[in-house]
VOPAGU-2260 file (C-alpha; in pm, 1 decimal, decimal comma):
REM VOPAGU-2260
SITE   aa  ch    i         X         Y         Z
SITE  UNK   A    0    -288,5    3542,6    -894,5
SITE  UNK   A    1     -13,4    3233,2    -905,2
SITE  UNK   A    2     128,1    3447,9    -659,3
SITE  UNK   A    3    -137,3    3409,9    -426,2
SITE  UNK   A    4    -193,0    3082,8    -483,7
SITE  UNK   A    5      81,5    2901,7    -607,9
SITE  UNK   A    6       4,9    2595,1    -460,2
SITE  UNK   A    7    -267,1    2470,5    -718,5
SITE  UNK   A    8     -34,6    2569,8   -1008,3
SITE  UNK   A    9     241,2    2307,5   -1077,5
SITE  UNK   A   10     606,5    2315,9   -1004,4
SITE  UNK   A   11     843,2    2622,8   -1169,8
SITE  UNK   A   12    1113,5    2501,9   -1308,8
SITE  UNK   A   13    1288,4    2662,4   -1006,7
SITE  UNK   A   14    1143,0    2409,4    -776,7
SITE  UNK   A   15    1236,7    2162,6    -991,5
SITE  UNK   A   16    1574,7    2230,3   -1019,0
SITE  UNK   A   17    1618,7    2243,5    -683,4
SITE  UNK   A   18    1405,5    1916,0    -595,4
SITE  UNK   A   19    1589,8    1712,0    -849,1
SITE  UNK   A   20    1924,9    1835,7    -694,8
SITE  UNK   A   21    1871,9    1852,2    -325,1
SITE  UNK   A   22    1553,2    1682,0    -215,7
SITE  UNK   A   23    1514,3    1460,3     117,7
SITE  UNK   A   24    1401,4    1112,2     -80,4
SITE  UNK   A   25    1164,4    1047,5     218,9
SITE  UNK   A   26    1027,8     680,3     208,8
SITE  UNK   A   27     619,5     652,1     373,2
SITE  UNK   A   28     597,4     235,2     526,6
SITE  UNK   A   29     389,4     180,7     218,0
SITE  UNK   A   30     660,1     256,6     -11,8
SITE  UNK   A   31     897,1      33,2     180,4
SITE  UNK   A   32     640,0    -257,2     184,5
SITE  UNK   A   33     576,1    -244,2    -187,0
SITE  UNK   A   34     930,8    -370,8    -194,5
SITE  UNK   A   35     768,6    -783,4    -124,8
SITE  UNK   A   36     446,3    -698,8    -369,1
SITE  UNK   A   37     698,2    -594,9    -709,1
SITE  UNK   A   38     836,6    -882,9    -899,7
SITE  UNK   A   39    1168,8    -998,8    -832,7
SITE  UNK   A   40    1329,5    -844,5   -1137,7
SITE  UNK   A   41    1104,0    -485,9   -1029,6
SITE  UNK   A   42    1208,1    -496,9    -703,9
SITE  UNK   A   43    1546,2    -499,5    -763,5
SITE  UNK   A   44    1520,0    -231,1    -983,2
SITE  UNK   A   45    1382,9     -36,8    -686,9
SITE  UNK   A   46    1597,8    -120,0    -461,5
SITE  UNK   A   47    1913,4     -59,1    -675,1
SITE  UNK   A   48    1773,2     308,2    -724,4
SITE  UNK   A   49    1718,1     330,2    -341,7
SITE  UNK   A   50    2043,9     235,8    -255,0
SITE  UNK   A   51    2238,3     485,6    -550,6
SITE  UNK   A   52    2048,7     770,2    -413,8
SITE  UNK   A   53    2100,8     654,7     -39,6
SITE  UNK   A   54    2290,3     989,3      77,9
SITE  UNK   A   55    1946,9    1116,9     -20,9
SITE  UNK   A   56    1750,9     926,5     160,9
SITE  UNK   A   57    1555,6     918,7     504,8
SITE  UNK   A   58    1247,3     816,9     653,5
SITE  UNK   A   59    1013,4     962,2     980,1
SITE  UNK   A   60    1021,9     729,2    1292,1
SITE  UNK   A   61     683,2     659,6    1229,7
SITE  UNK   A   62     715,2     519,3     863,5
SITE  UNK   A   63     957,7     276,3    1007,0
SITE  UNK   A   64     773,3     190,8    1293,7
SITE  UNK   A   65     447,9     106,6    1056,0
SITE  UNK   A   66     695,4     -73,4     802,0
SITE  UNK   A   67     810,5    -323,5    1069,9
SITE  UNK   A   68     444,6    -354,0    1190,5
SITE  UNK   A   69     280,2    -452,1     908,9
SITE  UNK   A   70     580,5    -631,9     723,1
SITE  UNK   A   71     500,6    -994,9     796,7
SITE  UNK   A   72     141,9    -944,7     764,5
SITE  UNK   A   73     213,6    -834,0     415,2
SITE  UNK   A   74     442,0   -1151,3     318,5
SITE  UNK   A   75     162,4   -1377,1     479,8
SITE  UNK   A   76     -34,3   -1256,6     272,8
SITE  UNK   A   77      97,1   -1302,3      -1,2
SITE  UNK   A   78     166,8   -1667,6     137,8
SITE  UNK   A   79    -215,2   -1718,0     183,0
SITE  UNK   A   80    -288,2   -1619,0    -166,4
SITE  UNK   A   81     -44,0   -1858,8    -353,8
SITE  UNK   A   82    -221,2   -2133,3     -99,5
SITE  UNK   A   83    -566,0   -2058,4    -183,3
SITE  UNK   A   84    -473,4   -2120,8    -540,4
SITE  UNK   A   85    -339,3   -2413,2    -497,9
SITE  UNK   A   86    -643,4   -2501,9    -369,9
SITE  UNK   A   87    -873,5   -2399,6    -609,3
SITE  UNK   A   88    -637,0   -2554,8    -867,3
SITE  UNK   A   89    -690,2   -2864,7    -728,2
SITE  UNK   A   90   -1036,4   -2848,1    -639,2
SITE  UNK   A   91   -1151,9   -2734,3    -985,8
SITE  UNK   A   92    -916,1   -3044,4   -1181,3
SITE  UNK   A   93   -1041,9   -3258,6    -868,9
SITE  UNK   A   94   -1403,8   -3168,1    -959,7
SITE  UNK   A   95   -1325,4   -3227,4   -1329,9
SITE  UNK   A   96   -1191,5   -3525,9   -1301,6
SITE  UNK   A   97   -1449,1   -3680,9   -1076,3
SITE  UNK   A   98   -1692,0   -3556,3   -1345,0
SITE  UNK   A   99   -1501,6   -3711,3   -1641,0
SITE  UNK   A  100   -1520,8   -4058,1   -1416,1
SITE  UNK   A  101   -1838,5   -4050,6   -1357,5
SITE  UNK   A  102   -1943,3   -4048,5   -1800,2
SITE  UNK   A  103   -1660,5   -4259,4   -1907,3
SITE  UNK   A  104   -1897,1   -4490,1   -2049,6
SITE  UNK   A  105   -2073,9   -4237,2   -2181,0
SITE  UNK   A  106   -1798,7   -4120,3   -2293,2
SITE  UNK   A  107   -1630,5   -4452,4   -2449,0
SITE  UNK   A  108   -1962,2   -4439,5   -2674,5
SITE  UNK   A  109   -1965,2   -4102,0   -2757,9
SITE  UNK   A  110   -1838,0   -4015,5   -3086,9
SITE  UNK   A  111   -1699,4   -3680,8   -3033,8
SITE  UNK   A  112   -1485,5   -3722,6   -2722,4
SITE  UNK   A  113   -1142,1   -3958,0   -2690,1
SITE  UNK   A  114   -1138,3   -4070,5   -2274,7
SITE  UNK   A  115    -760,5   -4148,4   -2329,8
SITE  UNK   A  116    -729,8   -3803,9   -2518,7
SITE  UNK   A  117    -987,1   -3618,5   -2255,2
SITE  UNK   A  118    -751,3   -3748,1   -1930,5
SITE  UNK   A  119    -434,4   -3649,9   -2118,7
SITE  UNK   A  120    -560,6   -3268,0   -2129,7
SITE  UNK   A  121    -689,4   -3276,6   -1834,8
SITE  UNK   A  122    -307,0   -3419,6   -1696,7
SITE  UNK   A  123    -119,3   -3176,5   -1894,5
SITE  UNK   A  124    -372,0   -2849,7   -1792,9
SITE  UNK   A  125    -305,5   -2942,3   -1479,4
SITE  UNK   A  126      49,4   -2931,3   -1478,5
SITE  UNK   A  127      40,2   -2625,0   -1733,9
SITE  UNK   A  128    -108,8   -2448,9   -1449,6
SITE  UNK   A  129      33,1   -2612,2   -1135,2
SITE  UNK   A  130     380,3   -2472,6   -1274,1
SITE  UNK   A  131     292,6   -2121,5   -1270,5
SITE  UNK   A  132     177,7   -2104,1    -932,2
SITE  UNK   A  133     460,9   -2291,6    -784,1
SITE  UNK   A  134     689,5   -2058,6    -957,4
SITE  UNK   A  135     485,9   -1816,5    -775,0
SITE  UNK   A  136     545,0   -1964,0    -435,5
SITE  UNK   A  137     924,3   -1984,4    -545,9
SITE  UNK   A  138     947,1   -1638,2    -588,2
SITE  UNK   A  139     764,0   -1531,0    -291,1
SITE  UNK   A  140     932,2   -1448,7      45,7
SITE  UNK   A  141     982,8   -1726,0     245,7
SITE  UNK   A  142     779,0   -1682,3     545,4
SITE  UNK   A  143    1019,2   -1861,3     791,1
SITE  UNK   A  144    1333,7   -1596,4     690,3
SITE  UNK   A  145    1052,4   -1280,1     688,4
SITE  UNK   A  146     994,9   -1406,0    1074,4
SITE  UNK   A  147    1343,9   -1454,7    1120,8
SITE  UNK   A  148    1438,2   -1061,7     953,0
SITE  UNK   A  149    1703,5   -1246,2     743,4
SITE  UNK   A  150    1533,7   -1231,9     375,0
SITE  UNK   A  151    1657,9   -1065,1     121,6
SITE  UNK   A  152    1463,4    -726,4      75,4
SITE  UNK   A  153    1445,6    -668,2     462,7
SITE  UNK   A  154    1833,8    -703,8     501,1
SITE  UNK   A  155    1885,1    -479,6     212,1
SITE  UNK   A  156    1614,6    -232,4     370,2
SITE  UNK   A  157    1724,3    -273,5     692,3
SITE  UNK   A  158    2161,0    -192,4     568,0
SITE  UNK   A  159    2001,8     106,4     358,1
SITE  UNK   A  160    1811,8     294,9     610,5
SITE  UNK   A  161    2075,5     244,1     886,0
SITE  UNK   A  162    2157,3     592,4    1070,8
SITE  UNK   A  163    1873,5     745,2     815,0
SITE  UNK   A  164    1571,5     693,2    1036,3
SITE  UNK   A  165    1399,1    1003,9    1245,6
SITE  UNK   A  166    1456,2    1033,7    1628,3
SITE  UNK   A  167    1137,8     857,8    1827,8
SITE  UNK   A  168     869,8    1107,8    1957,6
SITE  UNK   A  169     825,1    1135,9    2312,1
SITE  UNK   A  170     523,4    1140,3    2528,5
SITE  UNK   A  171     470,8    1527,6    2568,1
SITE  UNK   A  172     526,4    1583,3    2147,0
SITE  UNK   A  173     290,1    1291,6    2086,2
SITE  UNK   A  174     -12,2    1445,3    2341,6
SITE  UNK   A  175      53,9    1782,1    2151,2
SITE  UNK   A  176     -10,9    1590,8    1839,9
SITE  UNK   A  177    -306,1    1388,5    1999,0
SITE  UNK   A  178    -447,3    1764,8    2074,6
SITE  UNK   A  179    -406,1    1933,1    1728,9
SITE  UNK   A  180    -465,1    1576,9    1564,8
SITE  UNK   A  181    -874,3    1618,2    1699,0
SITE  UNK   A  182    -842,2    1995,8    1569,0
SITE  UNK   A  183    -678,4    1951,4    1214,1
SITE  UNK   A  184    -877,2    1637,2    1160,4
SITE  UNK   A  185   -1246,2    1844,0    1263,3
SITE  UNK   A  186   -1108,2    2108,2     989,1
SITE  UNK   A  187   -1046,0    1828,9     729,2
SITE  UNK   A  188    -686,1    1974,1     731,7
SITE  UNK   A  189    -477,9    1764,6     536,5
SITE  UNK   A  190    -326,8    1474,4     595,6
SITE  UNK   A  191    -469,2    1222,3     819,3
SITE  UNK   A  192    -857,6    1316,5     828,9
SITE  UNK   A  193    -945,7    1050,3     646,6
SITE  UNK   A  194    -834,9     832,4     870,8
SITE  UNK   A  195   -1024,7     986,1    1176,9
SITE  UNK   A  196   -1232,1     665,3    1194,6
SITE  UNK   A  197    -946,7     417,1    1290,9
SITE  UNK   A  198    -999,6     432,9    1686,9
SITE  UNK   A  199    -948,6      67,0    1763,8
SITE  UNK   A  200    -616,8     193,4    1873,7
SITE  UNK   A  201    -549,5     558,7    2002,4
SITE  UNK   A  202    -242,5     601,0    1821,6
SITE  UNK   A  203    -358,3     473,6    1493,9
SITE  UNK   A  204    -581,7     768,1    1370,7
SITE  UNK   A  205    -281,7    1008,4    1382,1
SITE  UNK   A  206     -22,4     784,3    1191,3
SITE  UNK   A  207     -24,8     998,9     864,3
SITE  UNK   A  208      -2,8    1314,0    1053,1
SITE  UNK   A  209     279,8    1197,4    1307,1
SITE  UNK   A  210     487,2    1101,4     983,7
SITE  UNK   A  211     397,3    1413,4     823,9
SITE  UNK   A  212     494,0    1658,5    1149,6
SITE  UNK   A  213     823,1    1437,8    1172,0
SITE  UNK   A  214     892,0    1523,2     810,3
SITE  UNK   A  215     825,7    1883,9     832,2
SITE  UNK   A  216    1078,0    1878,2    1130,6
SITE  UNK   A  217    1360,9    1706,7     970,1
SITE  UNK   A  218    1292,6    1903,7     649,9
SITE  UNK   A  219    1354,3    2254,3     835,2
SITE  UNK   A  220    1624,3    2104,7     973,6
SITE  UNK   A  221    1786,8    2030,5     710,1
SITE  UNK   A  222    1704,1    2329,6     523,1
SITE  UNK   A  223    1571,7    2143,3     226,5
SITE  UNK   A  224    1284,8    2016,3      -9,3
SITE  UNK   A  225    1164,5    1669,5      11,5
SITE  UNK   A  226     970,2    1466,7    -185,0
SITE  UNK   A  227     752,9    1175,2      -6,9
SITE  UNK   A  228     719,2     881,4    -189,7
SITE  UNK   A  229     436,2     690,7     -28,5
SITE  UNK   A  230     129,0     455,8    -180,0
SITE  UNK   A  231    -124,5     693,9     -46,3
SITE  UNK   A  232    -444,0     756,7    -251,9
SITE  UNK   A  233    -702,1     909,5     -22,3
SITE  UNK   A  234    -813,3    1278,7     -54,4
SITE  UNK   A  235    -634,7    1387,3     270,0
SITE  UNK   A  236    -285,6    1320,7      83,1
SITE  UNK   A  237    -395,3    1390,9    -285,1
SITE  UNK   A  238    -544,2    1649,3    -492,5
SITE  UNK   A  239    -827,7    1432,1    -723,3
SITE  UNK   A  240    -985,4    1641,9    -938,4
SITE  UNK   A  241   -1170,0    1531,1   -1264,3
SITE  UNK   A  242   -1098,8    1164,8   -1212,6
SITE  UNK   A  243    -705,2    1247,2   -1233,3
SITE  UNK   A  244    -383,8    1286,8    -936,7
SITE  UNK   A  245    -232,2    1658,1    -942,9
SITE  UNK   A  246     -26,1    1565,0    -714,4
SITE  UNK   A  247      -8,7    1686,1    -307,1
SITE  UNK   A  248    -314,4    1910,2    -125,9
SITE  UNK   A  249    -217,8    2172,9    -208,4
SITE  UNK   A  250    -248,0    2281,9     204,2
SITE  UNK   A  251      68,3    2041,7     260,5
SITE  UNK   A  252     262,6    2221,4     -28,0
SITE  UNK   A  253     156,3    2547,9     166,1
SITE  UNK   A  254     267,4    2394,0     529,5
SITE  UNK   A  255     530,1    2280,2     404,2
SITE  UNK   A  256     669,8    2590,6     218,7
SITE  UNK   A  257     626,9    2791,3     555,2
SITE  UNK   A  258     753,1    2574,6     816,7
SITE  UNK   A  259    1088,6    2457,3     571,0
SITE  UNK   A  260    1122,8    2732,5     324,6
SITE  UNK   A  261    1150,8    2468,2      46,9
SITE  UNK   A  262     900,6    2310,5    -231,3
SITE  UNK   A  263     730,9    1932,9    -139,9
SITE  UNK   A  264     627,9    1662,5    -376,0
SITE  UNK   A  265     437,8    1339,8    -350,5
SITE  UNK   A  266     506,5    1052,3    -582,3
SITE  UNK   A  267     423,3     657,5    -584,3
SITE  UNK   A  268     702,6     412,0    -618,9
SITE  UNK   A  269     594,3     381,9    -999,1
SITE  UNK   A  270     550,9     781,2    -974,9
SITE  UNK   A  271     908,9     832,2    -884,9
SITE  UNK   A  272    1069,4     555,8   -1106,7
SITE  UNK   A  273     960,6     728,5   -1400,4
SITE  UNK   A  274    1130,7    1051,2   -1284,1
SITE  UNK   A  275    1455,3     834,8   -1122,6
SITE  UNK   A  276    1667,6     949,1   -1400,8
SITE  UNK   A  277    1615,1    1327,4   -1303,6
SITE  UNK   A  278    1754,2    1208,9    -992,6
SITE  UNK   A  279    2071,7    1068,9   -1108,3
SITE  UNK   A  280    1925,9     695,0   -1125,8
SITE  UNK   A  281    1733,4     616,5   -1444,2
SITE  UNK   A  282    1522,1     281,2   -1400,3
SITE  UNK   A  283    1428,1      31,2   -1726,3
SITE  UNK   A  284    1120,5      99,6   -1872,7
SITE  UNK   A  285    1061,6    -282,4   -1845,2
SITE  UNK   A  286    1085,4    -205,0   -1456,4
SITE  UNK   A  287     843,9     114,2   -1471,9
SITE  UNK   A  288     595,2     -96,4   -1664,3
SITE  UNK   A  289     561,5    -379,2   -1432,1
SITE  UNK   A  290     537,2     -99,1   -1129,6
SITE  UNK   A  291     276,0     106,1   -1307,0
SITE  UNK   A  292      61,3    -222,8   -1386,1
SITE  UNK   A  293      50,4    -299,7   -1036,0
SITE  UNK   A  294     -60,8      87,3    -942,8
SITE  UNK   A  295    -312,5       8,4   -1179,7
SITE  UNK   A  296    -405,8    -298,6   -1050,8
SITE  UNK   A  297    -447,6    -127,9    -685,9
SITE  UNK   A  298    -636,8     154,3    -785,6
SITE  UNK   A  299    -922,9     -50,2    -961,5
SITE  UNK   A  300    -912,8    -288,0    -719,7
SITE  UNK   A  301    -956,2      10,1    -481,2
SITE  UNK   A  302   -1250,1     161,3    -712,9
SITE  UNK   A  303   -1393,0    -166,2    -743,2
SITE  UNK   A  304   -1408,9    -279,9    -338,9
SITE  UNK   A  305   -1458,4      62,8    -150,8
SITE  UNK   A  306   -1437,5     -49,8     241,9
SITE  UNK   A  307   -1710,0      42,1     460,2
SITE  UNK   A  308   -1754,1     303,4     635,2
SITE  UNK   A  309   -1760,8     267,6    1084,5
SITE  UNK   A  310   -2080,6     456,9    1137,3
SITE  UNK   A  311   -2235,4     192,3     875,4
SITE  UNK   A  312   -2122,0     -94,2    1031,3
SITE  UNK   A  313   -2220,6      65,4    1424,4
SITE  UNK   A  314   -2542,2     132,5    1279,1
SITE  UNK   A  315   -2565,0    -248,0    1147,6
SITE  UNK   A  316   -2430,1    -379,4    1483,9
SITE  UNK   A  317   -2715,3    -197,8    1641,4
SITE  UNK   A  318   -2951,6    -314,4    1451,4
SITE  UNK   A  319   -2878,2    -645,1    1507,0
SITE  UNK   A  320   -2857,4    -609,2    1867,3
SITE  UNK   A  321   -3259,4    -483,0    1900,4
SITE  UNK   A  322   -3481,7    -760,6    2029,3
SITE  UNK   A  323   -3777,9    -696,2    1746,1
SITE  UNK   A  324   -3512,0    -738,6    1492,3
SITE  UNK   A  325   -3357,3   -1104,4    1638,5
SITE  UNK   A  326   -3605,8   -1165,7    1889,2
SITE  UNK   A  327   -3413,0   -1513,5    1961,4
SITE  UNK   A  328   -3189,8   -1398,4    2278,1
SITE  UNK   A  329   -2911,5   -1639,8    2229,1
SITE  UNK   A  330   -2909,1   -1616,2    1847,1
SITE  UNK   A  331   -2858,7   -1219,9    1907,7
SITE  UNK   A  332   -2589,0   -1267,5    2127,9
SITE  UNK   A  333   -2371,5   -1462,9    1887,2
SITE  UNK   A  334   -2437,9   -1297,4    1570,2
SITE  UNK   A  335   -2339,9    -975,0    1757,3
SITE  UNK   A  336   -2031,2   -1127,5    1907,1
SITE  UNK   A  337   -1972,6   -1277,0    1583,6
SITE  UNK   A  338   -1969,5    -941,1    1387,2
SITE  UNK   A  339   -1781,5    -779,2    1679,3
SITE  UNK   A  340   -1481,5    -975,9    1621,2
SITE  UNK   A  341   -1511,5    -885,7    1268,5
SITE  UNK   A  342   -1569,2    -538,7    1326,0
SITE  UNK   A  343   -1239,9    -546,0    1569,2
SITE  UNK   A  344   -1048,6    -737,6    1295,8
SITE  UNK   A  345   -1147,4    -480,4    1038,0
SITE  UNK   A  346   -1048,4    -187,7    1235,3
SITE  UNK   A  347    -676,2    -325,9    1309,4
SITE  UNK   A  348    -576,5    -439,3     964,6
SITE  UNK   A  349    -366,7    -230,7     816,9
SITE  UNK   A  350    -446,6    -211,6     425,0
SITE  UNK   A  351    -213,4     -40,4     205,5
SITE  UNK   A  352    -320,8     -70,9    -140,4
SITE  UNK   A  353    -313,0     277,5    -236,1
SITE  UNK   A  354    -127,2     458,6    -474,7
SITE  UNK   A  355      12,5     824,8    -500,2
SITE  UNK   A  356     -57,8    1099,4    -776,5
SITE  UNK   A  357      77,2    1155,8   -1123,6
SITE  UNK   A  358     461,6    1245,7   -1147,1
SITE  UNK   A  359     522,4    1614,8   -1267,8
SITE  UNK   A  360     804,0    1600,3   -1565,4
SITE  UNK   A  361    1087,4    1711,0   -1355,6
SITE  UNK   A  362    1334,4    1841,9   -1635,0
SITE  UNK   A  363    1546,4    2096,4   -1535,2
């Protein structure tokens, strides 16, 4: 029977021999762009590893094309959110503060609270906390050198992956995929289908499967295994069963076994420091820790805010748009122009907090 289907059984120690000695380290964008979401000290563990096991490494045109798409939107971001705590830092002391002014003669005849003593803790709290988040900021990416493609991590990137990214697709190989992208995707052949309802942009539905066909290329090329690292966590990537990653669909292990003749393995960037020193690279524990807290992190915060779903929001839209449900004509018009932006907004981010599946012990 594992000989018919040994694609839901886990690696032989065959495969793993062979993956930890001569595996493609194939980087997804997501992967790259966790690079400016580790801490500093994490970071440069992962980049260090990257860079020892850069004869190994190479990444599809298209994962490369996404990572310099989405990288500034992903340091802005993280811009935005040191900002909005600044703000609510100073809002909430403001607030307190204002409130603690308003009963200071109450307070100068109370006999439980000290004004003098009351504004000192306020003061101090204040700067407890104020210190923290601009440590934050100072170990963010500075937005100016992101726009500029002179910080740190993208120069390092940008000197590791040189003369190790995939040829561009032309037109006639990307209307092929186009054509078996609406086939595989009708199937719910893995990967890509759950992305079947990104059509603000042609091109964007087909991402995952253009980086996979791209891989499966360079792969028989080379006559050898790969493993993927990538953020991914949907169910066209990953087999979830029982509330735990096993690790790839087993239909990619399959695909890729008969187009390349070799064994295939997902991992997440926390995935595949935790196996780095089967690969010639051990990484700190202190650095595997910090990168498996923030898989954590993403996959409840994942659980916790599921997005939703196009045909719910086109029903919504339509809804809204029916005169006995707003019969006000202008006030229809600009809630449903309103939500359109939003809708169009929605549909064009590019989100990548996702995680890949559980590494495999590779010992050999």
């Amino acid at each position: 029977m594992r000989d018919e289907f040994w694609e839901y059984y886990p690696l032989t120690d065959e495969d793993i021999e062979t993956i930890n000695s001569d595996a493609l380290v194939v980087l997804d964008a997501n992967a790259l762009l966790h690079s400016y979401r580790l801490s500093p000290s994490t970071a440069e563990a992962w980049l260090e590893m990257l860079e020892a096991l850069a004869e190994r490494v190479w990444i599809p045109h298209q994962a490369a094309l996404e990572y310099q798409r989405n990288r500034i939107d992903v340091i802005s971001g993280q811009s935005k959110l040191v900002t909005a705590i600044e703000r609510a830092l100073d809002s909430s002391f403001g607030d307190l503060r204002s409130a603690v002014g308003k009963r200071q003669s109450d307070i100068n005849r109370s006999r439980v609270l000290d004004l003098a003593e009351l504004n000192e803790a306020i003061e101090e709290s204040h700067a407890r906390v104020a210190t923290v988040v601009a440590a934050g900021r100072d170990r963010q990416t500075d937005l100016t050198e992101a726009a500029s493609a002179s910080d740190q991590i993208h120069k390092r990137l940008t000197a590791l992956l040189a003369e190790r990214v995939g040829e561009p697709p032309d037109r006639e190989w990307m209307d092929q995929i186009h054509t078996e992208g609406k086939q595989r995707f009708a199937a719910k052949q893995p990967p890509g289908f759950a992305d079947a309802k990104k059509d603000s942009n042609p091109e964007d539905p087909y991402g995952d499967l253009i980086l996979w066909k791209q891989l499966l290329s360079e792969a028989k090329n080379a006559e050898r295994p790969a493993v993927l690292i990538t953020e991914e966590r949907k169910d066209d990537w990953i087999r979830n069963e029982a509330g735990r990653n096993l690790g790839p669909q087993p239909a990619l292990r399959r695909e890729f076994h008969t187009h390349a003749g070799q064994p295939f393995w997902l991992y997440s960037v926390a995935g595949f420091m935790r196996v780095s020193s089967h690969f010639g690279h051990p990484t700190s524990n202190e650095a595997i820790v910090d990168a498996e807290r923030l898989e954590a992190e993403a996959a409840t915060e994942a659980a916790a805010s599921p997005e939703p779903r196009l045909e719910d929001i086109v029903a919504a839209l339509d809804r809204l748009s029916d005169p006995d449900q707003i019969p006000d004509d202008e006030l229809r018009s600009a809630v449903g122009e309103i939500l359109g932006e939003w809708v169009t907004s929605l549909l064009r981010s590019k989100r990548t907090t996702r995680s890949g599946p559980a590494a495999p012990e590779l010992d050999s």
